[in-house]
One Martini backbone bead per residue (centre of mass of N, CA, C, O) as a GRO file, in nm:
protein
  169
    1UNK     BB    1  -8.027  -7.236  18.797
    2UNK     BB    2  -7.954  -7.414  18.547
    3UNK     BB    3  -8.121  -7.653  18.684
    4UNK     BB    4  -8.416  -7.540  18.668
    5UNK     BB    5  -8.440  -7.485  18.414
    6UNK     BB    6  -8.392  -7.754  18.280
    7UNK     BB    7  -8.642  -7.891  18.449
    8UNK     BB    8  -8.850  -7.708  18.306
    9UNK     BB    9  -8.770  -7.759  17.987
   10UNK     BB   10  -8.885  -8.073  18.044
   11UNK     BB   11  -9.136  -8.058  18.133
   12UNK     BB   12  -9.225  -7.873  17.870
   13UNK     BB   13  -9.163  -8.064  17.673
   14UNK     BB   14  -9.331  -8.312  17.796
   15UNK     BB   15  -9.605  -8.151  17.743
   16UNK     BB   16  -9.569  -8.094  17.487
   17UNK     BB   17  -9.576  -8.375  17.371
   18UNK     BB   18  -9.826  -8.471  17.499
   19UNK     BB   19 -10.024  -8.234  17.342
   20UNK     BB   20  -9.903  -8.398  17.069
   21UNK     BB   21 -10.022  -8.668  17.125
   22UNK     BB   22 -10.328  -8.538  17.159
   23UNK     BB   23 -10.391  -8.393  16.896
   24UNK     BB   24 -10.299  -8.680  16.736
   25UNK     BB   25 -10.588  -8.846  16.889
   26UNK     BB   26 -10.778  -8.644  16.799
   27UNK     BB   27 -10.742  -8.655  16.495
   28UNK     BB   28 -10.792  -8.942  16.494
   29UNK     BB   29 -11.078  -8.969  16.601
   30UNK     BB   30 -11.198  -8.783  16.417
   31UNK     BB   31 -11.154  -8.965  16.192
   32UNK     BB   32 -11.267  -9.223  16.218
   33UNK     BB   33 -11.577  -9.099  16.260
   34UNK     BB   34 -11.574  -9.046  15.998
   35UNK     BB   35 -11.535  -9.341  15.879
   36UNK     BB   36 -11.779  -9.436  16.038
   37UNK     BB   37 -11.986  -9.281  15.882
   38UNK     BB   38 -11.930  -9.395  15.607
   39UNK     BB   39 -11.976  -9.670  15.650
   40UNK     BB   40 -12.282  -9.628  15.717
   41UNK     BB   41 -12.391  -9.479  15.461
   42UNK     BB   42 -12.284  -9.676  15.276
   43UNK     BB   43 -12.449  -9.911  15.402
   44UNK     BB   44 -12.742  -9.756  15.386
   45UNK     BB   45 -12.714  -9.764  15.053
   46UNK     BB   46 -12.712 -10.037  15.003
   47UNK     BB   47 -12.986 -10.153  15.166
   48UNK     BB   48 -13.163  -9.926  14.930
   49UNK     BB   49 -13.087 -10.073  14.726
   50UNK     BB   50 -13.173 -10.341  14.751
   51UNK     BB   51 -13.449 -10.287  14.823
   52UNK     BB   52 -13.485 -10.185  14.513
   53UNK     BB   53 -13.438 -10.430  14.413
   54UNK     BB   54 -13.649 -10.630  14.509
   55UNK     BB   55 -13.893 -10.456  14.391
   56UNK     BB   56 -13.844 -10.490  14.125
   57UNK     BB   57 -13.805 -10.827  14.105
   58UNK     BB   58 -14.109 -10.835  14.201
   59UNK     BB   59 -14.242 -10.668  13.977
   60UNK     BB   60 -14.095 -10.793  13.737
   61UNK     BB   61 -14.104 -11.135  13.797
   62UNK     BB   62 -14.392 -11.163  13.617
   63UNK     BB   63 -14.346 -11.038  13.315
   64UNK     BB   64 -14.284 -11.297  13.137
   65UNK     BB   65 -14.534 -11.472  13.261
   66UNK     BB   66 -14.748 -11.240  13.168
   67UNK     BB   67 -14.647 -11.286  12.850
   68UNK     BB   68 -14.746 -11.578  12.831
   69UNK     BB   69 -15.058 -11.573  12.931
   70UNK     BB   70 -15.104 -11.366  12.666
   71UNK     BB   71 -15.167 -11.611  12.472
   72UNK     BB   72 -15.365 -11.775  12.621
   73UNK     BB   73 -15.567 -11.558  12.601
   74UNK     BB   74 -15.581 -11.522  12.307
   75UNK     BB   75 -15.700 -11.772  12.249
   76UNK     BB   76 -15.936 -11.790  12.351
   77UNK     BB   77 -15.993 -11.483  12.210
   78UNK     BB   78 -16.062 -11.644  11.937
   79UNK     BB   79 -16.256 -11.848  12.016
   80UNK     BB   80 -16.477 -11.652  12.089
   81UNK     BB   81 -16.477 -11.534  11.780
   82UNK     BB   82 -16.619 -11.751  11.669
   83UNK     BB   83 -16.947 -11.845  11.515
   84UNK     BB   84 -16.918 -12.146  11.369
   85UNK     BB   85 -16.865 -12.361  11.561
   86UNK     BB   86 -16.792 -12.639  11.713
   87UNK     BB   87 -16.746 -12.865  11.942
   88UNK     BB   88 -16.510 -12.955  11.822
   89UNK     BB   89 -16.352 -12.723  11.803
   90UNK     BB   90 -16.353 -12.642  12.080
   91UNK     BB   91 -16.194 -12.910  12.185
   92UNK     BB   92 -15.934 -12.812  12.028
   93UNK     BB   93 -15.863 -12.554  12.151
   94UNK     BB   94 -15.838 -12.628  12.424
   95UNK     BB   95 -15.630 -12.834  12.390
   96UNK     BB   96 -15.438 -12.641  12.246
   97UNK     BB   97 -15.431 -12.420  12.541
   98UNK     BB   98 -15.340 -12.599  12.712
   99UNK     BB   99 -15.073 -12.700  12.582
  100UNK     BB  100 -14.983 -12.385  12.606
  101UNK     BB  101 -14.977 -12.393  12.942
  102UNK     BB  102 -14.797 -12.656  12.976
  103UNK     BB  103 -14.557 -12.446  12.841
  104UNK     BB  104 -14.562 -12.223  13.033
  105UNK     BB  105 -14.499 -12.442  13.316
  106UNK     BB  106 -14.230 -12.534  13.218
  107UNK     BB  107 -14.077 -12.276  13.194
  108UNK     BB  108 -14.117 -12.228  13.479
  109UNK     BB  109 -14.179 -12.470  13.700
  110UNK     BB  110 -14.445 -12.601  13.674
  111UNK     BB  111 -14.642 -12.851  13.806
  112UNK     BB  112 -14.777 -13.161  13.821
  113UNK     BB  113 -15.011 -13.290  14.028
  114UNK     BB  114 -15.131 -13.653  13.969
  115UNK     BB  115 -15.162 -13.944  14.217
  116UNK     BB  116 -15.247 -14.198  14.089
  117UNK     BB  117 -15.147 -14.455  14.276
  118UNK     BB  118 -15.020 -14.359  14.531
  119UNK     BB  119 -14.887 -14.219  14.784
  120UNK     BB  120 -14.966 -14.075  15.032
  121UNK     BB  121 -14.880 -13.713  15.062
  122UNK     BB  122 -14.876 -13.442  15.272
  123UNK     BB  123 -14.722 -13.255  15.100
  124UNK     BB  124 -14.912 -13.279  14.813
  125UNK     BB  125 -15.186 -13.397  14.975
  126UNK     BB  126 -15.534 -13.368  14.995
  127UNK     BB  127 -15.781 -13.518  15.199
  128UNK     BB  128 -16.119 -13.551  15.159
  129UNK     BB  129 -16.120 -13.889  15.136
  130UNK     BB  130 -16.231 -14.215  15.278
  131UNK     BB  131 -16.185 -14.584  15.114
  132UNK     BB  132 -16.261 -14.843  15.057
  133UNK     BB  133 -16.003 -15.063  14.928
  134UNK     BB  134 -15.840 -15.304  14.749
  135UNK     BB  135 -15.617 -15.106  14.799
  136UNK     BB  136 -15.389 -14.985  14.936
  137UNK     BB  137 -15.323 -14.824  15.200
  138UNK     BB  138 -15.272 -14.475  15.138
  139UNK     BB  139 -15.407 -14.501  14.815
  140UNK     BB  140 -15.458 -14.307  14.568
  141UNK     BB  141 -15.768 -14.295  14.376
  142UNK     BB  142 -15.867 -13.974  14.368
  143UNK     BB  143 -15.898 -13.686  14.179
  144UNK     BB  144 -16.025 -13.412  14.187
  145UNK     BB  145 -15.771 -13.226  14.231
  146UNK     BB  146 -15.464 -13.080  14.072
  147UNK     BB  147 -15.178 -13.023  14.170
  148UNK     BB  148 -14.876 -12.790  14.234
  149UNK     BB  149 -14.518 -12.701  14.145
  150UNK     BB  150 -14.232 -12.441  14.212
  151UNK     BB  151 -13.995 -12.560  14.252
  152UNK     BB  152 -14.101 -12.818  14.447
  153UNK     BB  153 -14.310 -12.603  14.557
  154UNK     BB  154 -14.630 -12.586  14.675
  155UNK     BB  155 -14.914 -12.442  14.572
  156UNK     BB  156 -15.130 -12.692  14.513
  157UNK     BB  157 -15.279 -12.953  14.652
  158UNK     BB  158 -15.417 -13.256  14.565
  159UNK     BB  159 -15.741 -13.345  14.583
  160UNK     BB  160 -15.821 -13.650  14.745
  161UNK     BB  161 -15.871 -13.993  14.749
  162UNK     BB  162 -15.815 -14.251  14.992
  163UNK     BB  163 -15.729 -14.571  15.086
  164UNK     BB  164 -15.900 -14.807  15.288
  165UNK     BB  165 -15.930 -15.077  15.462
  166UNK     BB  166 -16.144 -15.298  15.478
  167UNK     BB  167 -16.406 -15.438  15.637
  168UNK     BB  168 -16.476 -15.681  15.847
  169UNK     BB  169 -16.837 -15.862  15.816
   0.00000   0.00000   0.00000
């Protein structure tokens, strides 16, 4: 009889033993599962996070440029309450706006693509027209209107005239 309880006693060990390491098998994996929530909500609190500084960044990053711009804005509009100017004044203030426009163009890194005399480069200019020219085949010989890039990418390409070779006659 004591063969069969000893038995019995090492089977029901061997049961509860079991029985608690899978209880803590599932306490382990109720925490795990908890801290995969943890995670997944940590990290989607991250990305509503960037997504509102992205869209504050998008909304307030043109503020600074917003500020340089109502400079050449008031300048204008002190040239138009002038009553008694000349011509000449006319001329001389603009040309002071414009330097005024193309000091706030480098500071945000706005460039001027003005390309006479260059190769024709698809990259920065739209042709517009081509004329027979003594100048070199696919050389800018007139700008109609003048491109700008900002930070080497182009805002707007320079609509040219570029030359193409006489024909023979």
């Amino acid at each position: 009889m004591v063969k069969k309880e000893t038995k019995k006693n090492t089977a029901s060990d061997k049961k509860d033993a079991n029985l608690e390491k899978i209880n803590a098998l599932e306490l382990q994996i109720k925490e795990l599962e908890e801290a995969v929530l943890y995670a997944k909500a940590e990290s989607e609190n991250a990305r509503k996070r960037a997504l509102d500084d992205i869209d504050k960044t998008r909304k307030f990053a043109i503020e600074n440029f917003s500020q340089e711009i109502l400079l050449v804005k008031d300048s204008l509009d002190a040239a138009l309450m002038i009553e008694n100017a000349t011509l000449e004044s006319y001329k001389d203030g603009v040309q002071l706006t414009v330097k005024q426009l193309m000091n706030v163009f480098t500071k945000f890194n706005i460039e001027l693509v003005d390309p006479v005399g260059e190769k024709f480069d698809p990259n920065f200019h739209q042709a517009m027209a081509m004329i027979e020219s003594d100048e070199e085949p696919n050389t800018v010989i007139n700008v109609m209107q003048k491109g700008y890039k900002l930070n080497d990418r182009v805002l707007r390409p320079a609509l040219v005239t570029v030359s193409k070779e006489k024909q023979a006659t």
